[in-house]
N, C-alpha and C positions, 0 to 999 in steps of 0.2 A: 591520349596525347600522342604527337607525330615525335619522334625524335628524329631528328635528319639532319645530318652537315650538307653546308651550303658554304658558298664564298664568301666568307664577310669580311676578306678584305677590299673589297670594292664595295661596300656598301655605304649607304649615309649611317651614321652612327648616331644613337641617340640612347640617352641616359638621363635625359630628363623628361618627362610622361607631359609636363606643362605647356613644353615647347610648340608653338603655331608649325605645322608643319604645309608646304603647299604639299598638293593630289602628288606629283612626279618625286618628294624626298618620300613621302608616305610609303610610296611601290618601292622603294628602293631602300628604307628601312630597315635597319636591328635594332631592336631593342635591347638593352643588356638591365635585366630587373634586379640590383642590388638590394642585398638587405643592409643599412645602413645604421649608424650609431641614433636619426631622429628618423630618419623613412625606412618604408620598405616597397620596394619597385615593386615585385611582384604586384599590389594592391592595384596596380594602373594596366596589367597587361589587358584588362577586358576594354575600357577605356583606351586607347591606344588601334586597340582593335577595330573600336567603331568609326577611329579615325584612317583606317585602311592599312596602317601596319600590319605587316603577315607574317614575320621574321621577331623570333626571340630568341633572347641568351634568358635562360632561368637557373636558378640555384637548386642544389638538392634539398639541403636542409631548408628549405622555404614551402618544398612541395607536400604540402597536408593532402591529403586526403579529399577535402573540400576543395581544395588547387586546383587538384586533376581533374576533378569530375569537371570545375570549371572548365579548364582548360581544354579538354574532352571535346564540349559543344564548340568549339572552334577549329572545323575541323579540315579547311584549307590555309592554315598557319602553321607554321614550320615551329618548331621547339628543340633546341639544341641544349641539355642539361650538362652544368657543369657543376663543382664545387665552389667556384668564385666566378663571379662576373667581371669583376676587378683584374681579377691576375689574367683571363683571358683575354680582355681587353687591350690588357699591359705586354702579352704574347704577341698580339695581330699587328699590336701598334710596331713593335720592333722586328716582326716579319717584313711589315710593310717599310718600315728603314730600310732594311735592306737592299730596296732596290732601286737606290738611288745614293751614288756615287761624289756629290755635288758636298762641297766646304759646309759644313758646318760649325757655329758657332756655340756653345756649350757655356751658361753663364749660372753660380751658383755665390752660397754668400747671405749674410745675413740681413745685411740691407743695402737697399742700388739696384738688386737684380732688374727688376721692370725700368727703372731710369737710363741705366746702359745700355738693355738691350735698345730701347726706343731711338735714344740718340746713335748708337750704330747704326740704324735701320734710315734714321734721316743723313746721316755722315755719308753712308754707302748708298744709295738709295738712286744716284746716277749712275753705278758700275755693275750692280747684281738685279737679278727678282730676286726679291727676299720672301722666304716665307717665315713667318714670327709667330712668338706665340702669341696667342690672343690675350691684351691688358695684363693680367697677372695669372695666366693660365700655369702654373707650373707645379702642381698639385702632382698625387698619385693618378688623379682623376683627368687632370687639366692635361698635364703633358702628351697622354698620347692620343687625346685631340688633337692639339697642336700638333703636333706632327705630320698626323693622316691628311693635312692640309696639302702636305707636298703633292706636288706634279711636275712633268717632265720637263715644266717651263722654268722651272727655279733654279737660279746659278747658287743660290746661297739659302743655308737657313741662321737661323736667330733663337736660340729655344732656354727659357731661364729653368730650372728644378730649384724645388724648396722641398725639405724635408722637415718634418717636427716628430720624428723618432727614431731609432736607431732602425738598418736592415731596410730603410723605404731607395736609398737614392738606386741599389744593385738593379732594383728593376727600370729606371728612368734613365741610368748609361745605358740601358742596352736599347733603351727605345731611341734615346738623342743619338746615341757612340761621335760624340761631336771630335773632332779635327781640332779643332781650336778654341783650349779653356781659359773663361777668366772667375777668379776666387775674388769678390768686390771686397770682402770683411768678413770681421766676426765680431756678434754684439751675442746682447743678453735674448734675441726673441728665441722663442723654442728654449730656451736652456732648462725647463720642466721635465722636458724630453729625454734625457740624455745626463750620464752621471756625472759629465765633467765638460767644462768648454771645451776641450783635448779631442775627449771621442765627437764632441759632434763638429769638430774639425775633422777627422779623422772619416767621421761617416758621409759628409761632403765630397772629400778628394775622392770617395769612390765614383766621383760623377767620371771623373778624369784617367782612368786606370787603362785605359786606349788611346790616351789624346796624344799627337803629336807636338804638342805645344800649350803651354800654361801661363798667362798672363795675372802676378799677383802684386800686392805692395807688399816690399818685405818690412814695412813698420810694423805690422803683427809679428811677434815672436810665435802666436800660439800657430798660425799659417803656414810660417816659414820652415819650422822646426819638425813640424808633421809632415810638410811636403819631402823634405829631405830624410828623413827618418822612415817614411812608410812611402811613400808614394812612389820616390826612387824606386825602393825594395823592389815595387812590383810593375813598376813602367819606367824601369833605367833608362827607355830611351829619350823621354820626354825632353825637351827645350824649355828650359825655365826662361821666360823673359821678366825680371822684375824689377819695379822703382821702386826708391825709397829718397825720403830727404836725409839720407843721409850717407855716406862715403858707404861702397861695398855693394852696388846696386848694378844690373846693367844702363840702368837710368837713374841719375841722379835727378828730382826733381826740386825745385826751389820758384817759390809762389811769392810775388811781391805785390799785394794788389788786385790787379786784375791783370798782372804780367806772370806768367809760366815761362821759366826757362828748363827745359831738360837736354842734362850735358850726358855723351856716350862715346865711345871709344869712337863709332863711326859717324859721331857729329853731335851738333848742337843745332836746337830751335829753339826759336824764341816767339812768344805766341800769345795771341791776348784774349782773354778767357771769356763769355759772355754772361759768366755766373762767377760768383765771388762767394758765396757762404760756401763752409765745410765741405759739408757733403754732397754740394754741385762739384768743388776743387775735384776732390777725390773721383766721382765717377768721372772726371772727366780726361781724369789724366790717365784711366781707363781706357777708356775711348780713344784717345790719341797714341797712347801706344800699341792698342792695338792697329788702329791704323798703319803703324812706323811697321809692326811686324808683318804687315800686307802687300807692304813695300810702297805705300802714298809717303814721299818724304820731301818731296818735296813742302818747303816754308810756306812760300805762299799760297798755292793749291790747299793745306791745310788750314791755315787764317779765313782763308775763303768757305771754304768747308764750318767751321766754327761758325763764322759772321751769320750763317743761316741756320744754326742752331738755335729752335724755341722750345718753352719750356716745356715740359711734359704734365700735362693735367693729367691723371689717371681718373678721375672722378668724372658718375656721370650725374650729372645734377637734374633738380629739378625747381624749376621757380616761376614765379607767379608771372605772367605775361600780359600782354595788353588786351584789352576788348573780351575778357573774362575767360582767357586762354592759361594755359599749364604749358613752359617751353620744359622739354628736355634736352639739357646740354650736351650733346654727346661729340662737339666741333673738335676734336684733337686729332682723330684719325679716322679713316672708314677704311675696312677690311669685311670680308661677307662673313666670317666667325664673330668678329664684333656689332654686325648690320645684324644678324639673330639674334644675338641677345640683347641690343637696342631694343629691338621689336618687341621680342618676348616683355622685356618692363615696358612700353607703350602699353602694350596689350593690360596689363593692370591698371591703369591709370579710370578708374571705373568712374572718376569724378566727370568727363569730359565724355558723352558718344561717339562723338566727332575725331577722328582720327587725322593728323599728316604729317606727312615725312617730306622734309627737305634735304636733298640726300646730292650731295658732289661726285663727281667721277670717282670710280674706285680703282683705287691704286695700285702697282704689283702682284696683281691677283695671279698671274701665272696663268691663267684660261684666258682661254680662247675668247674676242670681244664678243661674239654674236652669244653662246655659250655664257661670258657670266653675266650680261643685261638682264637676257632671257631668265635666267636665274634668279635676279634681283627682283623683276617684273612679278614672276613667281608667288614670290614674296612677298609681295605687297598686296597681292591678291589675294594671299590665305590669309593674309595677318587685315583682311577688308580696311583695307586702308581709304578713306573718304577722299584725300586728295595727295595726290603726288607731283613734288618739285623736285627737277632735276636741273642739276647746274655743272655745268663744265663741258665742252667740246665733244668728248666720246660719249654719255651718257645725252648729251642729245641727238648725236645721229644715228642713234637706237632706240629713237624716240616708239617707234613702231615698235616697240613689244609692252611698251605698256597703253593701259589706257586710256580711252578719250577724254579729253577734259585735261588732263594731266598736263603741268606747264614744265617748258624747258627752258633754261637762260644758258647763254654763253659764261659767261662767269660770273661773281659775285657782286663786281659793278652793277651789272646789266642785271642782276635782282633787286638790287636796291634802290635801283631807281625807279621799277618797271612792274613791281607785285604793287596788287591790290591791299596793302595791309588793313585798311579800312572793312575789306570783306571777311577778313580774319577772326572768327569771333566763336568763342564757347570752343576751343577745338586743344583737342590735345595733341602738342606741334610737336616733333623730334626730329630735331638738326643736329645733321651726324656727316662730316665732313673730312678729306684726307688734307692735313697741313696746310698746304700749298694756297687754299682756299680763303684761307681766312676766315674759316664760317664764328669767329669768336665776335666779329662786326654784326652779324643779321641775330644771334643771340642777344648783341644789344640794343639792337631795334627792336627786337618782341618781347624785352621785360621790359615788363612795367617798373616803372622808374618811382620809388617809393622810398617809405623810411630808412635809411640807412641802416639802421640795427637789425641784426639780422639773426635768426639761432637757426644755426646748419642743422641739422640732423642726418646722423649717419647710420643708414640705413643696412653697411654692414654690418657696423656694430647691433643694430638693434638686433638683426639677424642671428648674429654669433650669441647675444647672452640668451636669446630666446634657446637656442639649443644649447644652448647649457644649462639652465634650466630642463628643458625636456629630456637632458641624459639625466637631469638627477633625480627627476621623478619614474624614470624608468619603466619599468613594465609589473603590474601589477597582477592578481588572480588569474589564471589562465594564460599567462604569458601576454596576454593582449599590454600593448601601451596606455600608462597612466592617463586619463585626458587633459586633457589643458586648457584651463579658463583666461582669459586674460582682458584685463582691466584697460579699457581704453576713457575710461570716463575724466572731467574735468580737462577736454578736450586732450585727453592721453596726457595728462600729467603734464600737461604746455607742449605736445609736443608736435600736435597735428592728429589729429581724431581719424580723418578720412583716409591721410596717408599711412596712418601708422596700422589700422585696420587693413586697407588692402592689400599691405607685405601678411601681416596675419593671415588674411586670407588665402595670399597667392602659397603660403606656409603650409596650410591644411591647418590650424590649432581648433578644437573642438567649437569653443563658444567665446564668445564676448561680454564684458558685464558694461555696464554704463549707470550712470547715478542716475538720471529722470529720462522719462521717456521723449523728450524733443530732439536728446543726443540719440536715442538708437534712430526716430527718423529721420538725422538728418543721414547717419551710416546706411541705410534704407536708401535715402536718394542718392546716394551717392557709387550703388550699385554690391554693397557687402549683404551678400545672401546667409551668413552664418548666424545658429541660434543665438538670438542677443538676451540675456537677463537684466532685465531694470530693477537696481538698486529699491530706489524711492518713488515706487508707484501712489497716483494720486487717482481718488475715485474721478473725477472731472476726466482724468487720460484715459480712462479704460478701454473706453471707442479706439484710439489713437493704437492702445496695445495689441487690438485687434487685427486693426484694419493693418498694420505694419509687422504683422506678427511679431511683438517684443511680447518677454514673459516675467510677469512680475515676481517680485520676491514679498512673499507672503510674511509676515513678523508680527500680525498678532490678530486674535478673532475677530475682532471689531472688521479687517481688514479682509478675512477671509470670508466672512459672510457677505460684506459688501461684492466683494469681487462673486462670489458663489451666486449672487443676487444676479448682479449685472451677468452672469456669463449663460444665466439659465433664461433671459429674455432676449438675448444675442443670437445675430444672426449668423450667417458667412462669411467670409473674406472683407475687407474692405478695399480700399484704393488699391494698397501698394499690391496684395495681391491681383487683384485682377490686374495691374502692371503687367506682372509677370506672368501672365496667362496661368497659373495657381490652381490647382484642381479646387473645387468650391468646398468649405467643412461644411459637414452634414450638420444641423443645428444644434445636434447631441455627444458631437465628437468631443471627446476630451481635450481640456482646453492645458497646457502646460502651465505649470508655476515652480516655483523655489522656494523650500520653507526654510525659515531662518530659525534656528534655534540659539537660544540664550545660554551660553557655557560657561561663564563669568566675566564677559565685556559688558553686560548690564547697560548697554545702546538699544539696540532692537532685538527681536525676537523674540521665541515663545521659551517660558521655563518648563521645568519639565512637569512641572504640576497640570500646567496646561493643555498638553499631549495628548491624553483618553480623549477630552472634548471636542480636541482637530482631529483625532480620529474618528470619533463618531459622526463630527459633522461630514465628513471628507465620505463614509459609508453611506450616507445621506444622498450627495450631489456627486455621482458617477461622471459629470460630464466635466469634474476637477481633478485633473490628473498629476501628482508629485513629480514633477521632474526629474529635481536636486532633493538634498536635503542639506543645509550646510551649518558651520558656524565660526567662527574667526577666533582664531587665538590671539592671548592679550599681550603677552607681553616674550614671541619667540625672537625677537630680536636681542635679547638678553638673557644670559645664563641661567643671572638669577635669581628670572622666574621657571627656573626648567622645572621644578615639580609642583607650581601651580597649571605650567603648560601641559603636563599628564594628567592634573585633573581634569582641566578641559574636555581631554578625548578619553577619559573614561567617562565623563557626563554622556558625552555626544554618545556613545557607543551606548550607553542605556538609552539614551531617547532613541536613536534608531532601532535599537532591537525591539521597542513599543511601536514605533511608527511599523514596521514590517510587519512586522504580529498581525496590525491591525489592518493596514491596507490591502495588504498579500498579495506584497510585491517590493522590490527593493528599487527603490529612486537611485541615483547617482548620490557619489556621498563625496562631499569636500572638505576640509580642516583646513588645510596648507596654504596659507601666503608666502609671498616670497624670501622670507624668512624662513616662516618652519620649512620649505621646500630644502633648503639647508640643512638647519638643524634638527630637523625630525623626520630625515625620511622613511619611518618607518611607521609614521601617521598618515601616508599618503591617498589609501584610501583609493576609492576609484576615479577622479578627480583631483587637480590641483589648480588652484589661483596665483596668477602670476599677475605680477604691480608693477613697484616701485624698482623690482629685477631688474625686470624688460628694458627699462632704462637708463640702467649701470650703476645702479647702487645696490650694492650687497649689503645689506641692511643686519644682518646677523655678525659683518664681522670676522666670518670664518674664514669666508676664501676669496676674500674682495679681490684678489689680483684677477680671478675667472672671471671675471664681467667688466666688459668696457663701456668707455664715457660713450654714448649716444650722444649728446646736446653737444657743441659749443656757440657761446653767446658770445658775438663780437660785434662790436664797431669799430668808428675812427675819430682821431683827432681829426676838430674844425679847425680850430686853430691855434696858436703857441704865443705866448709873450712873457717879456721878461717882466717880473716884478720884485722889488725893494723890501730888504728885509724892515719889518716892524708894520709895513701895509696888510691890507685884508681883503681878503677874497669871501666871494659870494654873502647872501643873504644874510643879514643881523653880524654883518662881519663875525663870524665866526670865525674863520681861518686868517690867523694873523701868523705870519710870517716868521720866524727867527730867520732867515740866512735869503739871501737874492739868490730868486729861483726861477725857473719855466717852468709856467703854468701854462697847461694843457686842457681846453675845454674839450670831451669827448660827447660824442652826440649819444646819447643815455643818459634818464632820468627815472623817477621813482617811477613815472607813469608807466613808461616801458617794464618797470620790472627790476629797476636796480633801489634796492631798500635803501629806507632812508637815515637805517640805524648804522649804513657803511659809509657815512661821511662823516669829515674832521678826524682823517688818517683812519679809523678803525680797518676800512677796507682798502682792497689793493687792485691794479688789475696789469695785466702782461703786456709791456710792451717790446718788441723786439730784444727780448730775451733778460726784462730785468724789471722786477715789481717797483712799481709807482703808488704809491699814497694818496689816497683822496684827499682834497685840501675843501675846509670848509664845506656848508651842507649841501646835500646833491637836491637840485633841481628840479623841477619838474620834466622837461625835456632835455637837461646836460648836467655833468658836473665837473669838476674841473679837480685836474689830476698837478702833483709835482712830477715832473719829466726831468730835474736838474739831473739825475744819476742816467739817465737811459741817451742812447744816440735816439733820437724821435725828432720827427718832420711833421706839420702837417699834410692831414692822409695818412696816415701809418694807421694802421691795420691796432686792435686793441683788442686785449682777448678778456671778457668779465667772468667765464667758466670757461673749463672744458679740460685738454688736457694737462694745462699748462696749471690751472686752478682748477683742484678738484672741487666740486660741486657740494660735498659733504663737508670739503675746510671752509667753503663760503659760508654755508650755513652755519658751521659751529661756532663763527669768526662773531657772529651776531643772536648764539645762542637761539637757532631754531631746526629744523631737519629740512633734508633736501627735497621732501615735498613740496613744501613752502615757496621754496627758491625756485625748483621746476614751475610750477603752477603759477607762480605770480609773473611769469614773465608775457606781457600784455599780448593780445591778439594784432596790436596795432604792428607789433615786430614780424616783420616779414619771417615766412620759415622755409629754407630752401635746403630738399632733400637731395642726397646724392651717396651713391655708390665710391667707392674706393676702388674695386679693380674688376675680375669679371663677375 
């Protein structure tokens, strides 16, 4: 291994191994290989390599033995060893601060931060180049990304930190050291973190221990009281600027409506707000004071300012489009931190070959015009982009750095009248546009215009309980990580089969399981290369499991000599490998399978009676290879059955220690669903199956708060009318009236997925902030709600799960579990994925 310092603070920085890199970020590359709480970087430095990075940051504690000797054959790649890749990172980043003089803004707080900073950035956005952070970049990780963004063209930056444990903000002041703070709140997130809301107040203002100025609302005591008490202490000089509604403020502020007035020794405004709920009020009177203390005080100038304030989507979505297209919404802003990691999710989207980007001028970039086209062009060229739209005046008279074919439009009039949408077809389209643009218009020209009902999937979320899960299964024999199965079958519990598999995938998780083999090939066509195990294999598919390489799960001899039959007159690959240009199996190569063992769910598998005999037969047919070996506990979602769930895994662990005996060799061994991953992880074995987790039900009970709701199922009111008490609504008049009420038909019926055991008041669903009763029986395609207690319009937005109704009270509301409820909700409901922040 070379170890050598080099400059890395001019480098392209990278920390993610997945990332499309074009040839020119490649040469100009560091890698920093963390080891992390689900990954570890190190595993991707040879990978990386072959993508032409020469430049790494590596850990000591990660360098085995087997590292170096790797790292050894690589022997024009620089290696720079430290103890953290992280803290060096977080060193370079605030090196690299330093040399740059220019106002910074400094935003922390427990919720708002990404809303504030966004609307400052559209408020100021005619007086500075701002550099920001990118979407919700303000991690350990995030921040001094964000930062290294700076160059000499920037009059201003934007930078949010979030912390969620005590000792993380000390390192991200010194990477921001912002000029001017604002404290949005303090709620319950993170409070796991931290002994007392006090200290992780306390751990916050360390963001501000340099800042010349502090922008907070003094209606927190727990804010105001730590400001004054500690923060004074050790930045006496600071400038408190604070409102409150209430006397004792430098800003008095007082909200009637959608009128603001904020009264001050050195004046009063009066001002009309373009958001009215809560916590648009709040961040916004944020925003405006900090403006006042920039010195815009002007009345009108700010009114005006406001009036072109729009909302901030932080989500990037993804939904179903016309002519058998996948749009990705990414129209709220474009910035070239957010344009990579647009790309980077395009680049997953394995449903589609077809790649395009429609992509608007990019905005405040602070580079040089010819400099960040060039750059963009770049981009689209490693990320083999199929076609590329450019819209807006500057990215078309740099039309010349991208490619031929490539169309340009003056603005977004002149695209919509002027594209070929008809030629548009099979292609995975990402429209990623800066404000000004409007690109939220050509997003609704290329979705398909379908059923109203809709179940979002939040692709964060699924993200986050997945890793949580895989910190609880941990690291097993040898230090290596537990693997990870996970259950995408009965089209992923409703949730989207293809989508939900390719985060999987882009994840790294070991295998996949599916119930029949039609679903792993549709995951097959749809470009997921990971080992798939098939549930309930049928002798008729065996060809199918072949030719698509899925492996069946074996669960009784009738089953395993059928399959031993079938695989001993079988050939080589079928279709899908050759697909994939697939080295050909030799006709005697071990074929993979899954044996199911019987431990007391008395469903499928083998008892253990039966074990000598798939041992011998299995000694017999050498070209039958054990994969797994597993078996499923019956009842770990319940206490108690805790010590029938140790008989379980003491059966299992007699039937493996016979299967090993005999085979001589040990398969992969699994117990654990998403339950005992919980409560038994000391069952975990070398494998674990993850389910019904995945999808934010903690099903044990234990630590339901660790996993979040993935689904919500929403529609809308079609329409509202008044009706007379003693009358009856819907079918076989069931719902008769006591009191004159609005009735609310909402477009959801049984067919879609809303049960029909939740009408005639049993069920409920959320409408702008206040449960409504189902009146009489639900529909086939509608059912009609009392709205007498809610403000509701038709059009209003209706929520039938999600945060607001947890998933687990619908189901109990009707006496069933939340499988039931996920899975019944029809194919017919559109399902539209999206991201939350970066």
């Amino acid at each position: 291994m070379i170890t050598q310092n080099f400059n890395l603070l001019d480098a392209y920085w990278l920390t993610d191994s997945r990332q499309v890199l074009s040839p020119e970020q490649s040469r100009s590359a560091v890698f920093f290989a963390m080891q992390g709480e689900h990954h570890d970087g190190h595993a991707f430095v040879g990978e990386l390599y072959q993508k032409g990075v020469r430049q790494f940051v590596v850990e000591r504690a990660a360098l085995t033995p087997a590292r170096r000797t790797e790292f050894a054959q690589y022997t024009d790649a620089q290696f720079t060893e430290v103890d953290s890749s992280l803290r060096l990172l977080q060193e370079l980043a605030g090196s690299y601060r330093q040399h740059f003089s220019l106002p910074v803004i400094g935003i922390t707080g427990s919720n708002g931060k990404t809303i504030v900073k966004e609307w400052l950035s559209q408020l100021l956005a005619g007086d500075y180049v701002i550099a920001k952070s990118p979407k919700s970049y303000n991690s350990q990780l995030g921040v001094p990304l964000s930062v290294h963004q700076l160059n000499s063209s920037h009059t201003l930056g934007l930078f949010e930190a979030g912390i969620s444990r005590p000792h993380e903000m000390q390192a991200l002041e010194t990477i921001i050291h912002p000029s001017l703070g604002i404290f949005t709140n303090i709620g319950t997130a993170h409070d796991e973190g931290f002994r007392s809301r006090r200290q992780k107040v306390a751990e916050k203002l360390r963001l501000f221990t340099h800042t010349e100025t502090l922008i907070y609302c003094k209606d927190y005591p727990d804010i105001d009281e730590e400001i004054n008490l500690l923060l004074k202490a050790v930045n006496p000089a600071v400038r408190l600027i604070h409102w409150s509604k209430h006397e004792g403020a430098v800003y008095k502020a007082s909200v009637q409506q959608d009128q603001l007035t904020l009264l001050a020794e050195h004046g009063t405004w009066r001002l009309k707000l373009p958001f009215t709920d809560p916590a648009s009020v709040e961040n916004l009177i944020h925003c405006v004071v900090t403006l006042l203390t920039l010195g815009f005080i002007d009345e009108a100038a700010l009114q005006n300012r406001l009036n072109r304030l729009r909302p901030v989507s932080m989500r990037l979505e993804v939904k179903e489009g016309i002519n058998g297209c996948v749009v990705i919404d990414d129209s709220y802003n474009n910035d070239i931190v957010g344009l990579q990691l647009a790309l980077g999710f395009l680049d997953q989207q394995l449903t589609r070959n077809r790649k395009v980007v429609i992509l608007s001028d990019v905005l405040q970039s602070g580079q040089r015009e010819d400099e960040l086209y060039e750059s963009v062009a770049a981009l689209q060229q490693a990320n083999q982009i199929s076609e590329f739209v450019g819209i807006g005046p500057v990215i078309g008279r740099n039309a010349h750095f991208f490619p031929s074919g490539s169309r340009f439009y003056a603005g977004t009039d002149e695209f919509l009248a002027s594209y070929p949408f008809d030629q548009l077809r099979d292609s995975a389209v990402l429209v990623k546009g800066a404000r000004p643009f409007s690109f939220e218009r050509i997003v609704n020209r290329l979705q398909r215009k379908v059923h109203g009902t809709v179940l979002e999937i939040n692709l964060d979320a699924l993200t986050h309980n997945l890793n949580y899960y895989r910190e609880k299964a941990g690291r097993g024999e040898g230090g290596q990580p537990t693997k990870l199965m996970v259950m995408v079958k009965a089209f992923a519990y409703g949730s989207g089969s293809a989508e939900v598999a390719q985060l999987l995938q882009f994840h790294r998780v070991d295998y996949l399981a599916v119930a029949y083999a039609d679903e792993g090939v549709s995951l097959r066509q749809n470009g997921i290369d990971l080992p798939i195990m098939v549930m309930n294999p049928a002798p008729e598919t065996f060809q199918t499991l072949l030719d698509y390489q899925l492996e069946p799960e074996i669960y009784s001899l009738r089953l395993l000599q059928e399959w031993g039959r079938f695989v001993a007159g079988s050939k080589g690959y079928g279709a899908w490998g050759k697909e994939l240009d697939a080295p050909a199996i030799r006709p005697h190569a071990p074929r993979p399978m899954h044996l199911k063992i019987d431990t007391g769910m008395h469903r499928l598998g083998f008892v253990e009676d039966e074990l000598p005999s798939v041992v011998a037969y299995l000694q017999q047919h050498p070209a039958l290879r054990v994969a797994s070996v597993f078996s499923h506990l019956v009842g770990a979602d319940e206490a108690q059955f805790n010590a029938f769930s140790r008989q379980q895994y003491d059966a299992f662990m007699r039937s493996m220690a016979g299967l090993e005996a005999g085979l001589g060799y040990r398969p992969t061994r699994h117990l654990l669903n998403s339950a005992g991953i919980v409560r038994f992880p000391e069952f975990k074995l070398d494998m674990v199956r993850l389910g019904i987790g995945l999808y934010g039900v903690e099903s044990s009970q234990l630590e339901r708060s660790m996993v979040r709701p993935v689904g919500t199922l929403r529609t809308a009111i079609s329409q509202i009318k008044a009706v007379k008490t003693g009358e009856s609504v819907g079918y076989s008049r069931r719902g008769v009236l006591d009191h004159d009420a609005r009735i609310a038909t909402i477009a959801i019926g049984y067919a879609d997925g809303f049960d029909r055991r939740l009408g005639n008041g049993v069920g409920q669903v959320w409408i702008n902030g206040t449960l409504c009763p189902t009146v009489g029986n639900v529909c086939m395609d509608m059912t009609m709600i009392d709205v007498t207690a809610a403000q509701a319009s038709e059009g209003d937005d209706v929520i039938i799960f999600g945060n607001e109704i947890p998933i687990s009270e619908l189901a109990r509301t009707i006496g069933t579990i939340p499988y039931e409820i996920l899975t019944g909700v029809s194919e017919r409901v559109k399902r539209v994925f999206y991201k939350e922040g970066n």
